[in-house]
C-alpha positions in Angstrom: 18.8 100.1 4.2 15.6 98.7 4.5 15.8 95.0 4.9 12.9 93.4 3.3 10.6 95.0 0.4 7.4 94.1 -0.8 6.8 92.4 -3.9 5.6 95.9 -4.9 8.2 97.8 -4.3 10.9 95.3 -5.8 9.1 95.1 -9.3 8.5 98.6 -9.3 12.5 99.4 -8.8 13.1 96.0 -11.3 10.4 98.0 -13.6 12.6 101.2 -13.1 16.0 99.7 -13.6 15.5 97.8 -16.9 17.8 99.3 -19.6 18.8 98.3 -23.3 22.4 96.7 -21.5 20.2 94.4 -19.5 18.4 93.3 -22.4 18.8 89.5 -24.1 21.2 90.5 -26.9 19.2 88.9 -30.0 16.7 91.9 -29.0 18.8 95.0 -27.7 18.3 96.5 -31.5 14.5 96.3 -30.7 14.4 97.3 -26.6 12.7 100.8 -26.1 11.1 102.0 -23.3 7.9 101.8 -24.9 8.6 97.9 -24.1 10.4 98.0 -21.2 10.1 94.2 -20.5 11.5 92.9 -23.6 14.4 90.8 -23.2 14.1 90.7 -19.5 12.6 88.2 -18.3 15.7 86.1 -17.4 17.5 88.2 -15.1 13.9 89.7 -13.8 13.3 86.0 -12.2 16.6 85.9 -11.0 16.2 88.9 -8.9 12.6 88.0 -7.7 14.2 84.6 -6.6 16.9 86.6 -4.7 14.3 88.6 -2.7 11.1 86.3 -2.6 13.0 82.8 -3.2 9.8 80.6 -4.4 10.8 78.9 -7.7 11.9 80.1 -11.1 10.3 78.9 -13.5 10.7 78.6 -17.9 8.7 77.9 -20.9 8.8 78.5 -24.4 7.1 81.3 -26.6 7.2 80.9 -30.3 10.5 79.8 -29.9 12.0 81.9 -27.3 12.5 81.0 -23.8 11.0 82.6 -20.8 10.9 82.9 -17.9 8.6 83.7 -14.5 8.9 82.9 -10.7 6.3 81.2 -8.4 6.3 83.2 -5.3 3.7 81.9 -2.3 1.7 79.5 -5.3 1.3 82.2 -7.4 2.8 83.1 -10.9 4.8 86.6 -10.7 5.6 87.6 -14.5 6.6 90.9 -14.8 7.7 90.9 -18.3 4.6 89.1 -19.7 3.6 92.6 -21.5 6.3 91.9 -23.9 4.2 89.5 -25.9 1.4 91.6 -26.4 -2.0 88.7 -27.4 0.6 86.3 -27.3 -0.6 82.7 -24.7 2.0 82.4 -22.6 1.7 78.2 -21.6 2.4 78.4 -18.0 1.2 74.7 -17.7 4.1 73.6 -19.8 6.9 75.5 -17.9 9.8 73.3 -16.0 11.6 74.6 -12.9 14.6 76.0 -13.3 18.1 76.4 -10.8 19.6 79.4 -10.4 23.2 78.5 -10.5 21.7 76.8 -13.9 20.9 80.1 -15.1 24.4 82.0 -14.1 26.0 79.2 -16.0 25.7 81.6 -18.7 27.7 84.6 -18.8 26.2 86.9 -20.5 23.1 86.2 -18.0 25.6 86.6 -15.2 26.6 89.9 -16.6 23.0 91.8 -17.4 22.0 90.3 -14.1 24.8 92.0 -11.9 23.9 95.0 -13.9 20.1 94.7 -13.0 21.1 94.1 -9.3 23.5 96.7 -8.8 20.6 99.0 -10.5 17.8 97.8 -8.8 19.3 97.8 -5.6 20.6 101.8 -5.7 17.1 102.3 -6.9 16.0 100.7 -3.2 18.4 102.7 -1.3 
C-alpha cells in the first residue's frame, strides 16, 4: 500500500466511503446520497487529521456543531455542502483534540467505520 496520498485522493475515498452508519445519528433519517456530507463532518476531520495532521478545528451552525481541519494554513471542509446558503463562521471556530473527540463513543464507532472504509477504498 501506498504510503502517503494527496489531499485529493484522501477526500475523494472519504467522499466515496460516507454511508448512512457513519452519519451523526440525530440525522441518519435524513442522510441520502444526494447529501452525502450530512452528518459527517466529525469523523471526516478526524481522518484528515490522521493523514494531513494540521489542526481540527469546530464551530457552530444554527445550533449544530461542526467541524473542519486546517491543513498547511488553509481551511479543508469537505462537508461544507451540507448547509447549502448557510455562512459557516470559520472566524469563530476553537481548536479541537482529537482524543477530545474519541471521548465520545458513538464518534469512536462511525469513525473506525469511516477508516476501515476509507482505507479499503485506498488499497
Amino acid at each position: 500500500m501506498k504510503e502517503e496520498y494527496t489531499l485529493e485522493e484522501v477526500s475523494y475515498a472519504i467522499k466515496k466511503s460516507w454511508c448512512r452508519e457513519t452519519c451523526y445519528p440525530k440525522k441518519k433519517s435524513l442522510w441520502s446520497k444526494k447529501n452525502p456530507s450530512l452528518g459527517q463532518a466529525a469523523v471526516t476531520s478526524l481522518l484528515l487529521y490522521d493523514y494531513f495532521k494540521g489542526n481540527i478545528k469546530k464551530c457552530s451552525i444554527d445550533g449544530m456543531d461542526h467541524y473542519f481541519n486546517i491543513i498547511h494554513k488553509k481551511i479543508i471542509d469537505l462537508t461544507k455542502e451540507q448547509f447549502k446558503n448557510m455562512e459557516i463562521p470559520y472566524e469563530l471556530s476553537k481548536y479541537k483534540k482529537k482524543s477530545d473527540l474519541l471521548k465520545n463513543e458513538n464518534v469512536k464507532k462511525r469513525y473506525a467505520l469511516l477508516k476501515e472504509r476509507v482505507e479499503g477504498y485506498l488499497k
